[in-house]
VMD Tcl script that builds the backbone (N, CA, C; Angstrom):
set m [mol new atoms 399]
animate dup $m
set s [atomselect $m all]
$s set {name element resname resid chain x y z} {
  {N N UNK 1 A 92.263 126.443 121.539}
  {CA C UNK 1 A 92.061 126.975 120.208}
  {C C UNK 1 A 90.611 126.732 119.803}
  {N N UNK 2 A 89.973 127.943 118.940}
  {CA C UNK 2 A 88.491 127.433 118.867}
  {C C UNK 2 A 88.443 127.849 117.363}
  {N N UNK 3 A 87.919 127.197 117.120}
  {CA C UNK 3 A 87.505 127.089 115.607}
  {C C UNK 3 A 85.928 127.819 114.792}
  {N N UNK 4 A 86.382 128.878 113.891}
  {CA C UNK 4 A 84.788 129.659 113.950}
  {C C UNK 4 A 84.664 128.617 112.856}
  {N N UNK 5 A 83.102 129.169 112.741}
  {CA C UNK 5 A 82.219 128.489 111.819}
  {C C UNK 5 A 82.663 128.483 110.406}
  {N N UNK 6 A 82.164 127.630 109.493}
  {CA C UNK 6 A 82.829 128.335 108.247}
  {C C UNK 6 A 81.826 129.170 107.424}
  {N N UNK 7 A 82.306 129.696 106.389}
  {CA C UNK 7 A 81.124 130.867 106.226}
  {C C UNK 7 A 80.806 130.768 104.822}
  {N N UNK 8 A 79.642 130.760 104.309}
  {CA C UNK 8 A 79.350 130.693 102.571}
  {C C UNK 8 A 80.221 131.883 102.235}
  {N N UNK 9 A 80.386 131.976 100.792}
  {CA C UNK 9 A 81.026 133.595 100.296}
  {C C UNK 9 A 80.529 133.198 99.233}
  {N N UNK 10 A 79.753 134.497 98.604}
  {CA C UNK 10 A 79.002 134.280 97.588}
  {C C UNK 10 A 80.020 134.368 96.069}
  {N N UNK 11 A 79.308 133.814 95.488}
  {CA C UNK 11 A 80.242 133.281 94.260}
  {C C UNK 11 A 80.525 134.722 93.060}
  {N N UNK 12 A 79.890 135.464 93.417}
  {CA C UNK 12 A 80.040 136.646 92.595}
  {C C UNK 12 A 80.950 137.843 93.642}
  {N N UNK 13 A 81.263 137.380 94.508}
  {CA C UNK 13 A 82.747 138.024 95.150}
  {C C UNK 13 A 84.093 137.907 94.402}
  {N N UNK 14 A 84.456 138.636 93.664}
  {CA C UNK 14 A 86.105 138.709 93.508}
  {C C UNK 14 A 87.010 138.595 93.944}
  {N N UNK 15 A 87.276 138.486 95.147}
  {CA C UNK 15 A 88.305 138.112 95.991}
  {C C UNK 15 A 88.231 136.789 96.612}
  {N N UNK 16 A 87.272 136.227 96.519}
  {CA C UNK 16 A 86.576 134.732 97.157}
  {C C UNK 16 A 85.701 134.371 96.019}
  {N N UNK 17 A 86.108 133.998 95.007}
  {CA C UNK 17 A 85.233 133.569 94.345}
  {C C UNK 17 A 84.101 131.893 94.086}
  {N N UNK 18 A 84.913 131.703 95.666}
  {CA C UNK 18 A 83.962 130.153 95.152}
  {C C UNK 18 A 83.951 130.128 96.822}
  {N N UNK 19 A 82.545 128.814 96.921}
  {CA C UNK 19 A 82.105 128.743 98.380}
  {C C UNK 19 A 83.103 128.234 99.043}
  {N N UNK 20 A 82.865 128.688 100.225}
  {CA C UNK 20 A 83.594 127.722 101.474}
  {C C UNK 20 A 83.018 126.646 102.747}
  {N N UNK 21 A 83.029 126.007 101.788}
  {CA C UNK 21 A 82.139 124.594 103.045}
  {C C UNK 21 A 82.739 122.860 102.721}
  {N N UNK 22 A 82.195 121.930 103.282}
  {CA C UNK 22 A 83.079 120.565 103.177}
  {C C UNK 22 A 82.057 119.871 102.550}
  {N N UNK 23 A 82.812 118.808 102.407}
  {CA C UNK 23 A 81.658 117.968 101.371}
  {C C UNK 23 A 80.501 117.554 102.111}
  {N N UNK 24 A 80.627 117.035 103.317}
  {CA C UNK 24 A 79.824 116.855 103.724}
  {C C UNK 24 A 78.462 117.770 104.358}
  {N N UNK 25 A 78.933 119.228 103.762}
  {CA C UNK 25 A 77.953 120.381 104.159}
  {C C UNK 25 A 77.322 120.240 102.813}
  {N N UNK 26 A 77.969 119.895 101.336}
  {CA C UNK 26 A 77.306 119.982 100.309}
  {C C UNK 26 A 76.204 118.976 99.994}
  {N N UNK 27 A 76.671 117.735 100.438}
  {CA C UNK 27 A 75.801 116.256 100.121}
  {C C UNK 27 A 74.987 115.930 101.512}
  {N N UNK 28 A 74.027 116.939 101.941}
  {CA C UNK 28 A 72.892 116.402 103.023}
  {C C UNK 28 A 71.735 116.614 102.363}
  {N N UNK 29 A 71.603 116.494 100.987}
  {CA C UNK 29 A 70.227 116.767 100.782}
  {C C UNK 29 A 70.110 115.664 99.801}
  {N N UNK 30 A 69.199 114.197 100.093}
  {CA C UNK 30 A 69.183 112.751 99.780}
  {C C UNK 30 A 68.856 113.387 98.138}
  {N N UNK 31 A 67.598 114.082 97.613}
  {CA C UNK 31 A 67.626 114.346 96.582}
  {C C UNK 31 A 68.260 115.064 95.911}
  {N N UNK 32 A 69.691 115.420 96.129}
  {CA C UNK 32 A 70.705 115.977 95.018}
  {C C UNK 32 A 71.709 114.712 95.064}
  {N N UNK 33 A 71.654 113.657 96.001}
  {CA C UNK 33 A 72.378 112.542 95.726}
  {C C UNK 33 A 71.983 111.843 94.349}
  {N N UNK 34 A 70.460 111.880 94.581}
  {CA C UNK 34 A 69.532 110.856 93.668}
  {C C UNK 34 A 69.562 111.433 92.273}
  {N N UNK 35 A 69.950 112.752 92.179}
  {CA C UNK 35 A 69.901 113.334 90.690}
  {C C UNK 35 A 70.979 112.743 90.200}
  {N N UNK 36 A 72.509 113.225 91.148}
  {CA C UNK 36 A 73.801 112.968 90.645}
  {C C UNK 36 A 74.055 111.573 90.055}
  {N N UNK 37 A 72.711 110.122 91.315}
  {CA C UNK 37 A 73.321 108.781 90.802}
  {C C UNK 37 A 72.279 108.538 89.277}
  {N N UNK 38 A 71.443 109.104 89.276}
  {CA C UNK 38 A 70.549 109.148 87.593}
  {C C UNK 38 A 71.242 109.483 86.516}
  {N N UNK 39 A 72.279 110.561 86.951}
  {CA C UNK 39 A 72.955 111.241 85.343}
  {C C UNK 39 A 74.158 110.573 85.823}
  {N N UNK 40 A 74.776 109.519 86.788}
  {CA C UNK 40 A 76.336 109.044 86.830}
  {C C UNK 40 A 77.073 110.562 87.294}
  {N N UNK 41 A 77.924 109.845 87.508}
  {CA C UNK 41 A 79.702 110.991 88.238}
  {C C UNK 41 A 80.645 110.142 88.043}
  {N N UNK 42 A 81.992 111.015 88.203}
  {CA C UNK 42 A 83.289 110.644 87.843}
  {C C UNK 42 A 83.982 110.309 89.264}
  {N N UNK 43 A 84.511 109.535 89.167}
  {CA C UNK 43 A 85.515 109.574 90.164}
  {C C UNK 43 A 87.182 108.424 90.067}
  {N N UNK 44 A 88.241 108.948 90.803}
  {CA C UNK 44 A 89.078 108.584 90.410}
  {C C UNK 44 A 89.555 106.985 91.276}
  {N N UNK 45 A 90.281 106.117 90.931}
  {CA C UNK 45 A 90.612 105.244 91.587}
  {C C UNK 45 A 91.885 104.867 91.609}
  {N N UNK 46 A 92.636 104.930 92.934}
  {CA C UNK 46 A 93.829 104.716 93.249}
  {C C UNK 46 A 95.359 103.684 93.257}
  {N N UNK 47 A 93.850 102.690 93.275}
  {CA C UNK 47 A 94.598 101.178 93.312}
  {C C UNK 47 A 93.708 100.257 92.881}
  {N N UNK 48 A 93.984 99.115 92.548}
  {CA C UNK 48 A 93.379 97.958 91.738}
  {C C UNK 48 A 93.619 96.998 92.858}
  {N N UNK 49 A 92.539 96.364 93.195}
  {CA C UNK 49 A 92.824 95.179 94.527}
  {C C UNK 49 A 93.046 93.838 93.559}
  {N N UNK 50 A 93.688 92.995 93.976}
  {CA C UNK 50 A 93.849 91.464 93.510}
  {C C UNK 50 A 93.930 90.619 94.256}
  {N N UNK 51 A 93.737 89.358 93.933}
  {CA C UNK 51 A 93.356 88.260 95.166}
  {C C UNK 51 A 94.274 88.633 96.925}
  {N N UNK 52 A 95.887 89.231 95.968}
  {CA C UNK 52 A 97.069 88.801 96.839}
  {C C UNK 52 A 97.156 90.417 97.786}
  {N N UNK 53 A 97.333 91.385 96.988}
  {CA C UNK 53 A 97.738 92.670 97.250}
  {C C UNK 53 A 97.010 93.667 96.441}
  {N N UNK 54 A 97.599 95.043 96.748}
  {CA C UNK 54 A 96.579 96.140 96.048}
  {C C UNK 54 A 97.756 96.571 95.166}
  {N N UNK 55 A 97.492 96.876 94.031}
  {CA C UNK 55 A 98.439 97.062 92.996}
  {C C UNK 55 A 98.224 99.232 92.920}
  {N N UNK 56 A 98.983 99.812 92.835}
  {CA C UNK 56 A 99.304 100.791 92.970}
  {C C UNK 56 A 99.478 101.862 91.095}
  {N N UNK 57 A 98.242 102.419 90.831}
  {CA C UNK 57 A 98.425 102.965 89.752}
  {C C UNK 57 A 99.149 103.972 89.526}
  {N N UNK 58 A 99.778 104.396 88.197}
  {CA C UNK 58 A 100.520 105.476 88.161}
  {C C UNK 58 A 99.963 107.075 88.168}
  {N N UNK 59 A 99.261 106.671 87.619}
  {CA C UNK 59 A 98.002 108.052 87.899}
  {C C UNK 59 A 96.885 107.418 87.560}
  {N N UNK 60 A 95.595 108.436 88.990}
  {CA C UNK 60 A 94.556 107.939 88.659}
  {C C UNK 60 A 93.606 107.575 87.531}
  {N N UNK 61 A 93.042 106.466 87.476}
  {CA C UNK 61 A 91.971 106.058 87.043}
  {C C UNK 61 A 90.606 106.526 86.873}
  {N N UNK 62 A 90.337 107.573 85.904}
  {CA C UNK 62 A 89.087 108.271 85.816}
  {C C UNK 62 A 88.042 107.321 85.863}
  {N N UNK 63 A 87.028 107.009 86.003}
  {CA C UNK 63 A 85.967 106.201 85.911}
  {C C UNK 63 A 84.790 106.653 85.862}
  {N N UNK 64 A 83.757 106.758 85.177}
  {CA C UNK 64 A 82.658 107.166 85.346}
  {C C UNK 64 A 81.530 106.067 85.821}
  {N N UNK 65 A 80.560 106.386 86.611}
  {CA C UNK 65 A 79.596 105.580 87.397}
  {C C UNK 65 A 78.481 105.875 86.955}
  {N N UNK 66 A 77.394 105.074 86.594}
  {CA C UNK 66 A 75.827 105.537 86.607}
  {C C UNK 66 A 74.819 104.059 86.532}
  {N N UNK 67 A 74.215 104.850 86.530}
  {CA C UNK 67 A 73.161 103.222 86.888}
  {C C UNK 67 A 72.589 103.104 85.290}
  {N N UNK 68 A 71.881 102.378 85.101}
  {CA C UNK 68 A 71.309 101.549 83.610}
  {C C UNK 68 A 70.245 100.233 83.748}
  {N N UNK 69 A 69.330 100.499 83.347}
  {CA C UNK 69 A 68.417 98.872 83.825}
  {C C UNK 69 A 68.569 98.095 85.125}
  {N N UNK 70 A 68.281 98.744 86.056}
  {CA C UNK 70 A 68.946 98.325 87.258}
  {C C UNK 70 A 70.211 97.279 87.674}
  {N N UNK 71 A 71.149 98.208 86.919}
  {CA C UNK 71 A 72.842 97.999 86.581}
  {C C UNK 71 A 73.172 98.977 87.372}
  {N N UNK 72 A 74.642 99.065 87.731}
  {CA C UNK 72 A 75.486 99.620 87.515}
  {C C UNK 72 A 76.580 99.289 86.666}
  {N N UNK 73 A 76.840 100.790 86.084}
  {CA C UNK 73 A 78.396 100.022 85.271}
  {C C UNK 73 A 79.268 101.565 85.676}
  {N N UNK 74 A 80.709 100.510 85.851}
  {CA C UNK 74 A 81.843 101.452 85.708}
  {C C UNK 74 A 82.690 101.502 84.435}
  {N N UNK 75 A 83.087 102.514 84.033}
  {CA C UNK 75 A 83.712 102.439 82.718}
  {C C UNK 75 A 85.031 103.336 82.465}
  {N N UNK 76 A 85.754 103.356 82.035}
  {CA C UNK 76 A 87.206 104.108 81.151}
  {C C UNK 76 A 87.280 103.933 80.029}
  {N N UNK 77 A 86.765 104.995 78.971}
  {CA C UNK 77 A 86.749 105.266 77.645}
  {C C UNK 77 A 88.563 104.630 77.217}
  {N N UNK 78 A 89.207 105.477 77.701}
  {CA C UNK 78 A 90.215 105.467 77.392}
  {C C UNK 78 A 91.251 103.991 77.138}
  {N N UNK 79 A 90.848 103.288 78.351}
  {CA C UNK 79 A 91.867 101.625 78.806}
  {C C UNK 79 A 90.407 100.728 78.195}
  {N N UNK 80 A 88.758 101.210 77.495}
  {CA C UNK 80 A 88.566 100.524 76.813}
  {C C UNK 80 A 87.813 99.171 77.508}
  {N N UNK 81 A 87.421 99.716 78.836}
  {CA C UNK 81 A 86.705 98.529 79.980}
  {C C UNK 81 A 85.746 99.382 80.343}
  {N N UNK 82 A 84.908 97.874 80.760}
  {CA C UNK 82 A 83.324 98.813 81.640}
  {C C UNK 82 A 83.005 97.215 82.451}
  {N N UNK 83 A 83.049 97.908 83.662}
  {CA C UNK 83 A 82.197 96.879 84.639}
  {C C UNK 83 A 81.171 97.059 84.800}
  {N N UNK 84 A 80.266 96.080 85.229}
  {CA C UNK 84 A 78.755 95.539 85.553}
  {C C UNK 84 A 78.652 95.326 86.850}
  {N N UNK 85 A 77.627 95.233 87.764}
  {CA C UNK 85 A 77.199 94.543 88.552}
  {C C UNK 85 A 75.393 95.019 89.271}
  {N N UNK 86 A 75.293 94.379 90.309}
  {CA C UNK 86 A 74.042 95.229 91.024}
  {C C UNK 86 A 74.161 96.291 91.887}
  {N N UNK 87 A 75.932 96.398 92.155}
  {CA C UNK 87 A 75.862 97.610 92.903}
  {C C UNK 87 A 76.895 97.892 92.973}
  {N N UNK 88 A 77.325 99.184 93.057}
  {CA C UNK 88 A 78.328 100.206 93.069}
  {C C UNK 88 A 79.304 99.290 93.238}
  {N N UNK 89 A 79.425 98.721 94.455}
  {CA C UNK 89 A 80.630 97.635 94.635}
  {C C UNK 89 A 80.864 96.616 93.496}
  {N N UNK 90 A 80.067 95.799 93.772}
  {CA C UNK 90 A 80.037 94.882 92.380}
  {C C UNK 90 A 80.555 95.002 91.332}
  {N N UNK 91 A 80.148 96.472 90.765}
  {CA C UNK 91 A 80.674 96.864 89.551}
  {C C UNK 91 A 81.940 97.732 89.264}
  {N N UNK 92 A 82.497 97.940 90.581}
  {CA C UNK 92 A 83.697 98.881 90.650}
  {C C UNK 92 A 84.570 97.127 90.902}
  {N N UNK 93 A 84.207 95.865 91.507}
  {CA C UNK 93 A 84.812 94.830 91.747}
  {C C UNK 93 A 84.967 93.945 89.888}
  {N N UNK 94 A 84.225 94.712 89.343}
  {CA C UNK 94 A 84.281 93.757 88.168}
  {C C UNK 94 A 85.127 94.432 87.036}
  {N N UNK 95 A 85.141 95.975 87.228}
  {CA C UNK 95 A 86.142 96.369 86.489}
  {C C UNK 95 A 87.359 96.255 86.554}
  {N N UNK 96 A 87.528 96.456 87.961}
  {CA C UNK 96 A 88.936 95.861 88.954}
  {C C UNK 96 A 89.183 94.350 87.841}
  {N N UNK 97 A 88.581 93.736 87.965}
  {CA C UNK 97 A 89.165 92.536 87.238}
  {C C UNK 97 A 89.139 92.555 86.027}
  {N N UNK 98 A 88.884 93.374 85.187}
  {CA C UNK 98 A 89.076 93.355 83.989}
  {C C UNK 98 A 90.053 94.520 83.670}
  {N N UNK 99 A 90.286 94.908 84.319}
  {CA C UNK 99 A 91.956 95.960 84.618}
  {C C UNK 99 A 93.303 94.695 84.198}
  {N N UNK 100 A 93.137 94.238 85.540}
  {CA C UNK 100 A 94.036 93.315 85.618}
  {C C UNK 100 A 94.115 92.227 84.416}
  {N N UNK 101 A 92.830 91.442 83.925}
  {CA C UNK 101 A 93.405 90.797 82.631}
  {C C UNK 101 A 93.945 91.671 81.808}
  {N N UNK 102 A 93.476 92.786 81.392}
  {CA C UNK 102 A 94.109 93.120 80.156}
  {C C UNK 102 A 95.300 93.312 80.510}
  {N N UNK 103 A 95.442 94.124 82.049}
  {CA C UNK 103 A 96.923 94.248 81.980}
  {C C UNK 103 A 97.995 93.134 81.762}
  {N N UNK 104 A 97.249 92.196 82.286}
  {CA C UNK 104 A 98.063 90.571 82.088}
  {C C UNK 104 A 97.897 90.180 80.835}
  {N N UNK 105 A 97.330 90.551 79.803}
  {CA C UNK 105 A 97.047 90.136 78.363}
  {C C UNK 105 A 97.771 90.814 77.737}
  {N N UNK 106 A 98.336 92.618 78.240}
  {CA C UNK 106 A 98.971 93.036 76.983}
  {C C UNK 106 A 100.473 93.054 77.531}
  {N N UNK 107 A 100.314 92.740 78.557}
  {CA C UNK 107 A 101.932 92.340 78.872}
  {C C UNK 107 A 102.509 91.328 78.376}
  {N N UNK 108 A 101.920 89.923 78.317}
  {CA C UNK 108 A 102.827 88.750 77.524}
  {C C UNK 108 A 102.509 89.108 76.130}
  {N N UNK 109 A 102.218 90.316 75.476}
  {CA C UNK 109 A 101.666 90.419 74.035}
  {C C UNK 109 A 103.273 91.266 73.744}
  {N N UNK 110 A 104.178 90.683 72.348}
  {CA C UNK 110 A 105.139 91.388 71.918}
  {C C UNK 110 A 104.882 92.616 71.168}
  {N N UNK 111 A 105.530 93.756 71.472}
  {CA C UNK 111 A 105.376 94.765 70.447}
  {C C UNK 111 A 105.066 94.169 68.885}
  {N N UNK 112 A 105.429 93.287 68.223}
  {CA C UNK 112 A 105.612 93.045 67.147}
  {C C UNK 112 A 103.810 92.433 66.603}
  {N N UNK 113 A 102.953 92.127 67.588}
  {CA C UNK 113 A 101.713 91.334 67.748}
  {C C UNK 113 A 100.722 92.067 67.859}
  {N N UNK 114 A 101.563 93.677 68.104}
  {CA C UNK 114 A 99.921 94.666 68.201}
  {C C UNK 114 A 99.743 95.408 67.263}
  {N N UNK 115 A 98.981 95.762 66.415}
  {CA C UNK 115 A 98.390 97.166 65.795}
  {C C UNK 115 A 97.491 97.860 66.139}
  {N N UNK 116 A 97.656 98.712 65.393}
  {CA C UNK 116 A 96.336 100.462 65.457}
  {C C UNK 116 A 96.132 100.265 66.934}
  {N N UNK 117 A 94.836 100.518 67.513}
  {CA C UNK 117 A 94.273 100.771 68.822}
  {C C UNK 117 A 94.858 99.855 69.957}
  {N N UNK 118 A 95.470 98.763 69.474}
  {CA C UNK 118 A 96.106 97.573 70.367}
  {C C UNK 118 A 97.246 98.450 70.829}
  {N N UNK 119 A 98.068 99.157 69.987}
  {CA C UNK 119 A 99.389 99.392 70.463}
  {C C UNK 119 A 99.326 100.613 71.441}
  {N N UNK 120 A 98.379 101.424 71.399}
  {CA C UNK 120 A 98.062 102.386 72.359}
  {C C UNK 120 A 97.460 101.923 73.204}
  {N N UNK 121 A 97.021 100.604 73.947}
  {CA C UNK 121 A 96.392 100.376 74.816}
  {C C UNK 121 A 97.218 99.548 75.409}
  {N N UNK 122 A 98.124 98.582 74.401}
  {CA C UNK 122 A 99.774 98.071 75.264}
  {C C UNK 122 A 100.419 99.015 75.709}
  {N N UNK 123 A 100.406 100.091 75.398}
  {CA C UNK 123 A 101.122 101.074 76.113}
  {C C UNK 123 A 100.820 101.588 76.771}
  {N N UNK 124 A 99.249 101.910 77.131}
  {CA C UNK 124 A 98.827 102.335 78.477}
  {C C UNK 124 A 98.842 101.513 79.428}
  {N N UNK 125 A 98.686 100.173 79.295}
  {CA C UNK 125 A 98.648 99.208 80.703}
  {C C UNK 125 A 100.317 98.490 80.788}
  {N N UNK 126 A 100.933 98.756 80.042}
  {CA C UNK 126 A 102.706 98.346 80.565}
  {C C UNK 126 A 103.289 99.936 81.677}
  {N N UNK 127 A 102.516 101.058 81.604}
  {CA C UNK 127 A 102.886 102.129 82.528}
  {C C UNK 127 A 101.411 102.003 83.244}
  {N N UNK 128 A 100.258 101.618 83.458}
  {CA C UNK 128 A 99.521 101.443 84.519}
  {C C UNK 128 A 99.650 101.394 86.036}
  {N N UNK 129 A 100.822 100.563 86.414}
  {CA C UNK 129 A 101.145 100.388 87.962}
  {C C UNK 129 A 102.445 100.897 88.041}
  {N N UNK 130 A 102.865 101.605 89.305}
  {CA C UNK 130 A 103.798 101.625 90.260}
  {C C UNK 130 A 104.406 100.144 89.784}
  {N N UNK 131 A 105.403 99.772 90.067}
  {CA C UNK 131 A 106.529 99.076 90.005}
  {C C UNK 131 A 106.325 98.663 91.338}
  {N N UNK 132 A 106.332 97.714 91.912}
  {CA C UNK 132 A 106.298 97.395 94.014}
  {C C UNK 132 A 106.713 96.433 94.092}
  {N N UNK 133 A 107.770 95.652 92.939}
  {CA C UNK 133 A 108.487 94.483 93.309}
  {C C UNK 133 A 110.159 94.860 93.839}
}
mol reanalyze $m
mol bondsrecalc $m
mol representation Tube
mol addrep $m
């Protein structure tokens, strides 16, 4: 079996309206990397690592990435966290842990103990993980 090439199709085709190539045909040019890490990108995250095991989210984790004072930070508007570090890792490792406290903070917290913005954010991290016990 042989495999043809794959072929651009220009974007103003109607029947093909968007290109056809892999990511890795899109990201070989170092300076469209360097623009994307100046203005940050989104990307999603699957699982939350912890000392023991990888904890399994219910749906992904939007996160946005960008650099800052020679920072990185990762952040979720939404769950209300932003990690730090010197590098991509670092700071995707520091949000990771601040996932997990809150999730461990608003779990021993009783319905009766939260208001306004608290109670929508107990309720996003009590459905955060898969269940894997």
């Amino acid at each position: 079996m042989t495999l043809a090439a794959r072929e651009l199709v220009s974007a103003n085709d109607p029947v093909l309206p968007f290109s056809v190539e892999t990511g890795k045909e899109r990201m070989t040019v170092v300076e469209d990397f360097k623009k994307l890490m100046a203005h940050g990108y989104s990307a999603p995250l699957w699982t939350i690592p912890t000392k023991t095991k990888k904890l399994i989210v219910s749906k992904p984790i939007k996160v946005k990435i960008y650099p800052e004072d020679n920072l990185f930070f990762v952040e979720n508007e939404t769950l209300v966290v932003v990690g730090t570090g010197k590098s991509i890792a670092d700071a995707i490792d520091d949000f990771c842990k601040q996932i997990i406290h809150f999730y461990q903070y608003y779990k021993r917290l009783s319905w009766d103990r939260v208001t306004g913005d608290a109670e929508r954010l107990k309720g996003l991290y009590e459905t955060l993980f898969i269940n894997q016990d």
